[in-house]
N, C-alpha and C positions, 0 to 999 in steps of 0.2 A: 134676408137674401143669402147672406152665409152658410146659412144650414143648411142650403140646396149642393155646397160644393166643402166633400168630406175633408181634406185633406189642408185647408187655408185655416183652421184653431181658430180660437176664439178672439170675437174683438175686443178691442182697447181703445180704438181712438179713431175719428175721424173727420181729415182737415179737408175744407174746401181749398180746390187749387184756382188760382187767383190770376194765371197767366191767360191769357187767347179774351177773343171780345165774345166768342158764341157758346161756345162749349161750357158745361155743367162737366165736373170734375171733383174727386176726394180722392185724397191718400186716407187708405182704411189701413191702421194697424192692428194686426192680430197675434198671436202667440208664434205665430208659427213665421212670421215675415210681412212684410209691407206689399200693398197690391195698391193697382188705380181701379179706382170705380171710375164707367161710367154712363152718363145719363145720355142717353141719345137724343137730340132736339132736332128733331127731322119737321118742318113743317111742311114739307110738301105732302105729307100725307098724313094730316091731321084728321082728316074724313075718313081714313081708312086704314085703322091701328094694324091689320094684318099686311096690306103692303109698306107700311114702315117697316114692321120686325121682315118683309121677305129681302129689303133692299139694306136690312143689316145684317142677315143670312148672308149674303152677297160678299157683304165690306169683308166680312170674319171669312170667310171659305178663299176669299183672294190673298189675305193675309197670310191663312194656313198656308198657301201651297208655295205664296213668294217664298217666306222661308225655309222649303224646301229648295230653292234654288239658289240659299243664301243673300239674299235681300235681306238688309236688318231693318225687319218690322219686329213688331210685339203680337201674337196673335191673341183671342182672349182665351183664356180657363174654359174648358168644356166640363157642366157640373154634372151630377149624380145620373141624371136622366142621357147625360151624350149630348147638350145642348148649352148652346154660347149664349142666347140671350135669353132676359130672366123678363117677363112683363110682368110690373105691378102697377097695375089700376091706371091700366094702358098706358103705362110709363116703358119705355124698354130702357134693359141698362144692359151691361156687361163688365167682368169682371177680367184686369187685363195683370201679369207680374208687372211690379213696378221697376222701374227702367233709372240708374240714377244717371242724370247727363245734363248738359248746359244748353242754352241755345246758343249760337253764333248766328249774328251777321256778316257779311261781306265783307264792310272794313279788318275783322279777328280772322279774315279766312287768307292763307299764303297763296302766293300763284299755286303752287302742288296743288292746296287744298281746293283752290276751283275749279282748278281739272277734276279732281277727285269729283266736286259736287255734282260736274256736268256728267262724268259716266257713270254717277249714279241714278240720274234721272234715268238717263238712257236706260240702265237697267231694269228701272221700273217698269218701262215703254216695254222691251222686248219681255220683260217677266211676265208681263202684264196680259199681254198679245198671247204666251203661250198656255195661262195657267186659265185663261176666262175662256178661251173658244179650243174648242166647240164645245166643252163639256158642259159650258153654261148657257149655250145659244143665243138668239141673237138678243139686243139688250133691251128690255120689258119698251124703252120711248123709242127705239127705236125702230119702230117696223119699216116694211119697204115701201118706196115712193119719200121716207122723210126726203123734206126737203134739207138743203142745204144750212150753214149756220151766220143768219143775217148782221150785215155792219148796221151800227147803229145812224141812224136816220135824221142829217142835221134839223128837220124841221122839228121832230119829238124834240130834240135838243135845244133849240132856242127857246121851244114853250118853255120845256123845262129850266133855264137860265132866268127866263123872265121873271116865273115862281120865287126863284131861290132868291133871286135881287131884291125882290118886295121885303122876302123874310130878313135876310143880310141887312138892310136899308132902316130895319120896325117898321113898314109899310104895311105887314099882314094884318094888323091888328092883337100881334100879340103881348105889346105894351111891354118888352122885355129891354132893360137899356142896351146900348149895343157898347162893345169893350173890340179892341183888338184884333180879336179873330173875325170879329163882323168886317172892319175894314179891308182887312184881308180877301177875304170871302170876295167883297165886292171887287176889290180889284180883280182878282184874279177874273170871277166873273165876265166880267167888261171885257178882260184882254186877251180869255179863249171864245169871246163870241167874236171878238176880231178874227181871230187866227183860222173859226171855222170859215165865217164867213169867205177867207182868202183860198180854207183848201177845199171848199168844200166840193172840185169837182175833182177830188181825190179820194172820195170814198171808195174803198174794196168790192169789188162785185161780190154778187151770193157766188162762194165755189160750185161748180158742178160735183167735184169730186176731191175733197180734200182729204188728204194723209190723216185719217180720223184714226180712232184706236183707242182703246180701255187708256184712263187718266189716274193719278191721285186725284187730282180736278183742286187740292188747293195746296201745293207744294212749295213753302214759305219758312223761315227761320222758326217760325213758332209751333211748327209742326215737323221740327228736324230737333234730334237731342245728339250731342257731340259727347264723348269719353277723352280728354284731350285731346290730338289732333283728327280723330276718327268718328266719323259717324254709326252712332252704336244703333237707335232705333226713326223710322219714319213711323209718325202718331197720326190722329185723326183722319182715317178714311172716306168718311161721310160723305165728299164729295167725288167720291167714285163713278165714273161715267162714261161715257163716249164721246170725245172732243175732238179738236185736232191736237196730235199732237204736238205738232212743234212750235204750236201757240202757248200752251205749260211750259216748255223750255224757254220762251222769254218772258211769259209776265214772272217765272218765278224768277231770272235774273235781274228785272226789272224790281223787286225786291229786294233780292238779296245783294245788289250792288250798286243799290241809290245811296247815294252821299246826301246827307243835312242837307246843301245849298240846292239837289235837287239834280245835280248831274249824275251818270254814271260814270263809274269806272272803268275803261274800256276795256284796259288792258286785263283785269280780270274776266271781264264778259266774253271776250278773246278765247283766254283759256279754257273756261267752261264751256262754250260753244264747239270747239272743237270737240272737247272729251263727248261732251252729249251726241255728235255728228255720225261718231266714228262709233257709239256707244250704238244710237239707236237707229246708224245705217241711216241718217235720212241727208238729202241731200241741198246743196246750199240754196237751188229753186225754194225749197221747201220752207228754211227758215226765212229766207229774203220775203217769200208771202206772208210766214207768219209775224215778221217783225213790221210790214204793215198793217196789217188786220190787228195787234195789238197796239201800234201808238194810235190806227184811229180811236181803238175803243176807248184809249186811255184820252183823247183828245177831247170824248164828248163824254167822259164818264167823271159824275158830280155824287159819288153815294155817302163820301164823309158829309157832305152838306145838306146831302138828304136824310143822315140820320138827325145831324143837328134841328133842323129847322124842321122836319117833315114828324119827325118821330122824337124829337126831345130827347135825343140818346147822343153824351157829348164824348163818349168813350174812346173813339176815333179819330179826336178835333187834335191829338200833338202829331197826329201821321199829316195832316194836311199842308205845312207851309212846304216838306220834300213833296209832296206826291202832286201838289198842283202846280210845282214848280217845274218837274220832270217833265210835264206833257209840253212846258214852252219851250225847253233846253231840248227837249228830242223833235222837238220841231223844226229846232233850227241845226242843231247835229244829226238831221237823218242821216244823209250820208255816210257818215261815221258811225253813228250804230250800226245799222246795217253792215255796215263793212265787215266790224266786230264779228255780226253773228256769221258771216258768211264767208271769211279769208283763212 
């Protein structure tokens, strides 16, 4: 793959990067300087290798033009032929410089730094808005008539509870002893099919028309690289799409300022909500919907449990005692989130 792009010398070394739970990643060393490779793992188009490389076409052209606007992204190496991505044996990869920087969470971020994080979202939001339309038209899932972006549906939900209890419980038959985090599991289980059952006639209607607009679509600590107190590059595109947006402006607070026991921080969330408000113009109706339409999602949403038990993939099980704690503390701190996002 090197030899397609003149200018990057010859290899010496290359390390698998070891952070994020999805992404395939290498630091390739060459004569010439360190680069990231990477492997794109797009499964929604596993049927159809030419709409993967067009919808990585996409991520790379949005990245080229943010930094034109001064967004610190990384865009990839364009090789011999004029071209970002490389397929081999319907693999697509791309070839990006490598970025050296840290990740931070919420706790290592100063009030400054959370205003900071909020107008840089913002930024992405209006970057994003002006570098994708029209020149990109409108977006391949998107045609007109979609409908709206549905809340999740307590009945799907209790099925789904019931499943996960069996497996939590060694009920399913998978003969596996159960340790700690099964216990856990199960409580928590039990004590958000309580909670839905209570709110359940709180579920968010489908919007008619929500504050949608080009996303990163997964804007989290592990996809932000910091240079001491500054943010040097935003990584992983992939989930590039059309969402609402001032729903990314709280699940990604919703990460980057959960505490261990499961609470947020408010008084950062605070900060950052402003900066993103004022950042991406949008107004506090806005975030007030999307900070319900995010704790419901978060209320009936079980995917650490369903990688454990569904899929046997336990890589995600140290995120679970904050994240299933959060949906009972923001149950009972609506109010105050809310506030957060919207004073």
């Amino acid at each position: 793959m090197l030899r397609r792009y003149p200018d990057v010398g010859e290899p010496l070394a290359c390390e698998p990067i070891t952070k994020g739970l999805l992404n395939h990643g290498y630091r390739v060393s060459t004569t010439s300087g360190s680069y990231f490779l990477k492997h794109h793992l797009d499964k929604k188009h596993l049927d159809d290798p030419s709409g993967e490389r067009a919808a990585i076409v996409r991520q790379h052209r949005a990245t080229q033009r943010l930094k034109s606007l001064g967004v610190p992204v990384v865009p990839p190496l364009t090789d011999a032929r004029g071209e970002t991505v490389t397929v081999i044996g319907e693999r697509c990869y791309a070839l990006h410089p490598w970025v050296d920087g840290l990740h931070r969470v919420g706790a290592q971020l100063t009030l400054a730094q959370s205003r900071r994080l909020g107008a840089l979202l913002g930024a992405v939001h209006t970057g994003l808005e002006q570098v994708m339309a029209p020149r990109d038209g409108p977006h391949p899932a998107d045609p007109p008539g979609r409908p709206g972006h549905p809340s999740p549906d307590t009945a799907d939900t209790f099925a789904l509870i019931d499943d996960l209890l069996d497996a939590a419980r060694g009920q399913d038959g998978r003969g596996a002893p159960r340790d700690a985090f099964d216990e856990l599991a199960v409580h928590r289980l039990v004590e958000r099919r309580a909670l839905l059952e209570q709110h359940a006639h709180r579920r968010p209607p489908t919007p008619d028309g929500p504050a949608t607009g080009w996303v990163h679509g997964d804007f989290h600590p592990l996809n932000l690289l910091y240079r001491d107190a500054d943010p040097v590059a935003i990584v992983d595109w992939d989930r590039l799409d059309v969402q609402p947006r001032a729903e990314e402006a709280v699940r990604a607070a919703a990460i980057f300022f959960v505490r261990p026991a499961g609470e947020l921080d408010l008084a950062k969330v605070r900060a950052y909500a402003r900066a993103y408000r004022r950042a991406a113009g949008a107004g506090t109706a806005e975030l007030a919907a999307a900070v319900h339409r995010v704790w419901w999602e978060r209320l009936n949403d079980f995917w650490i449990l369903r990688w454990r038990y569904r899929l046997d993939d336990r890589r995600a099980d140290p995120q679970f005692p904050a994240v299933s704690a959060l949906a009972v503390w923001w149950t009972r701190e609506y109010e105050a989130v809310c506030a957060a996002f919207t004073e």
